[in-house]
N, C-alpha and C positions, 0 to 999 in steps of 0.2 A: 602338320603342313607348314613349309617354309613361306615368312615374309615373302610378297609379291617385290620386286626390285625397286618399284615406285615407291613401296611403303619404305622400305628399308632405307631408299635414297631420302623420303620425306623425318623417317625417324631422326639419322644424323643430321639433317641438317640444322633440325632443332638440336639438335644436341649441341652441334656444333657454334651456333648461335649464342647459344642459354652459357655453353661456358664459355665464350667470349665474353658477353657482358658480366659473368662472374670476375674472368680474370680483371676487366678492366676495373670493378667495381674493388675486388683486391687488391689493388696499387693503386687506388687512389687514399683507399682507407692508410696505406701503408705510407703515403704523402700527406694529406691533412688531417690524419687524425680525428677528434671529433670536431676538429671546425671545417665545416663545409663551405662550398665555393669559394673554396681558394681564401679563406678570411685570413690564415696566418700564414700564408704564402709569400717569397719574395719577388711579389710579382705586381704588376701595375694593375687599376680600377679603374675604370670610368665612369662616369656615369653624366654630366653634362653636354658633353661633346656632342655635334649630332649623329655620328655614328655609332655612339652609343645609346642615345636615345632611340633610334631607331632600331639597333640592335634590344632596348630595353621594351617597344614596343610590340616585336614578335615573342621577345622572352616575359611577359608578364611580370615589368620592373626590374626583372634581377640585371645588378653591374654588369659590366662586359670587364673582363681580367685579358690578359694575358696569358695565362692559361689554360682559360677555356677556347679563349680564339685559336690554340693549336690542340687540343683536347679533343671538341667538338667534330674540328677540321678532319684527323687524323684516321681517325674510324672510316668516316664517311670517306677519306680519300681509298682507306683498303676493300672497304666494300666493293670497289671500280677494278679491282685487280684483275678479275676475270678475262674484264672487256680489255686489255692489254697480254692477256696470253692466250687470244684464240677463240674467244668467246663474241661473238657474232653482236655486236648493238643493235636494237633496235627499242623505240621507243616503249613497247611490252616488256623487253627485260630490263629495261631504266627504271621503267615503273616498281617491277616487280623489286629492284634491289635499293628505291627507294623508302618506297613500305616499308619492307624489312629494316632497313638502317632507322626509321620510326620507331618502330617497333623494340627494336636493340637497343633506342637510346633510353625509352623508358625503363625497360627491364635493367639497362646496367644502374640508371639512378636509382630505384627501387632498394638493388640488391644493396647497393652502396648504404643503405637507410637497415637494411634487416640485419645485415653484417657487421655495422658499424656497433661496436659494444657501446656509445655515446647513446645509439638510439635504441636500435632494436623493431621488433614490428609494434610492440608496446607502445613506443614513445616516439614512433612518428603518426604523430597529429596536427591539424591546426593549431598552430601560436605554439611549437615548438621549432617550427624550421624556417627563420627567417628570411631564407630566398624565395621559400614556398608561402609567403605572408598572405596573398588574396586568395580566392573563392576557392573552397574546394567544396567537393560532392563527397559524401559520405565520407571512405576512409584516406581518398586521396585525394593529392591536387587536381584542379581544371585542367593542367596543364596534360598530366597523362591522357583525359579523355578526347582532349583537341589534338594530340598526337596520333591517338587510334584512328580518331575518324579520320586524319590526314592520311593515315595509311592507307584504310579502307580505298579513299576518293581516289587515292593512287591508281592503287590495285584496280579499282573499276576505269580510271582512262585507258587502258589497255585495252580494252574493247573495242574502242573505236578502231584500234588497228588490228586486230587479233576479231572482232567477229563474236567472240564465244567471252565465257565468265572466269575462265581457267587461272587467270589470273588472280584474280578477287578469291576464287574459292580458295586455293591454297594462299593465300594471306589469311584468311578467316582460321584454317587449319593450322598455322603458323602462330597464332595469336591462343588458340584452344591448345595448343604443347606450350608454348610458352608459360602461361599460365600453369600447368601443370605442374612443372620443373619448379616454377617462384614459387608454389605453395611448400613441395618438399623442404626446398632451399629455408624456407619458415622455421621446420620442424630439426635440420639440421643445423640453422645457426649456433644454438647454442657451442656447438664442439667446436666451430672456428671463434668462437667468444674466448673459448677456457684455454684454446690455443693461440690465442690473440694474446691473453693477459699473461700464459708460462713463458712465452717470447720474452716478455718483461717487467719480469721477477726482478724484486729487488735485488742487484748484484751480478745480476746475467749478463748486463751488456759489456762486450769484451773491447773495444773500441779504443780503449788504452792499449789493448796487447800490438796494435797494429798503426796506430797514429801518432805522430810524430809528436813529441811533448811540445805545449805552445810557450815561446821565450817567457822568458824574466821580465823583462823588460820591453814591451810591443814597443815600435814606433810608434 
């Protein structure tokens, strides 16, 4: 018996989801490396200003960079795309594609931590991830559990206009594939690790074949 259209539309969209926050999670690792939040980036920090203390009080301390202000920003503005080609607004599907964007942000940090050969699912713990410094439950930060239920609270104001749960369930449902996917994603890191490190082998990088030699003499 073939998938019903709804399952199938629900299967990609996790799909679709999970390797978005992959990709994102992959070019970040391929920008900082093993230092995370932007630490060896050529990009600005805050952290006294008051908008960045207020930005540091919904983020649980961590600096506000430069790059996370259009990082962050970026996702969250593509998620919106829909509603600009034909896709109908209303405050149910705001809700629903804010969850989600919740939900995505965890999952791409996560992956960025299980992928990264710096960490691994091994070695991210408490008092190894310094932006991740305060409270965490079991094997993760506070910070992932305040996001779910952010999502969840989402998902259920949709009610109030919608009448029904339809929304909430399929975030619930979205959150049970999700997880599915990160746990794989576990068991195949290791091959993007050993493809991570053959990238760069000692003597691989070709960079001279194509860059211009830098003068003798800089000014």
């Amino acid at each position: 018996m073939s998938p019903s259209p709804s399952a199938t539309a629900f299967a990609l969209r996790v799909l679709f989801l999970f390797t978005y926050a992959l990709l994102f999670a992959a070019v970040e690792i391929e920008i900082e490396g093993p230092h995370g939040w932007a630490e060896r980036l050529p990009t600005w920090f805050r952290i006294t200003p008051p908008y960045a203390r207020l930005y540091g009080v919904f983020m649980r301390g961590k600096p506000l960079t430069g790059y996370h202000a259009v990082m962050f920003v970026l996702p969250l503005w593509s998620f919106h795309f829909g509603f600009v080609s034909g896709v109908r607004w209303s405050w149910a599907a705001e809700a629903a594609t804010l969850a989600a964007y919740m939900i995505w942000t965890v999952t791409w940090d996560l992956l960025w931590f299980i992928l990264n050969p710096r960490f691994g699912w091994s070695r991210f713990r408490k008092g190894a991830v310094w932006w991740h410094g305060r409270t965490w439950i079991g094997r993760f930060p506070v910070d992932y559990y305040s996001a779910i239920v952010a999502s969840l609270a989402l998902a259920a104001s949709a009610t109030l206009t919608r009448g029904d749960f339809a929304v909430v369930r399929r975030q619930v449902e979205l959150i049970i594939g999700i997880v599915g996917m990160t746990l794989f994603s576990v068991a195949a890191a290791p091959v993007y690790m050993r493809w991570y490190a053959h990238m760069r082998r000692p003597g691989s990088d070709e960079r001279r074949l194509c860059l211009p030699p830098e003068p003798a003499n800089p000014p």
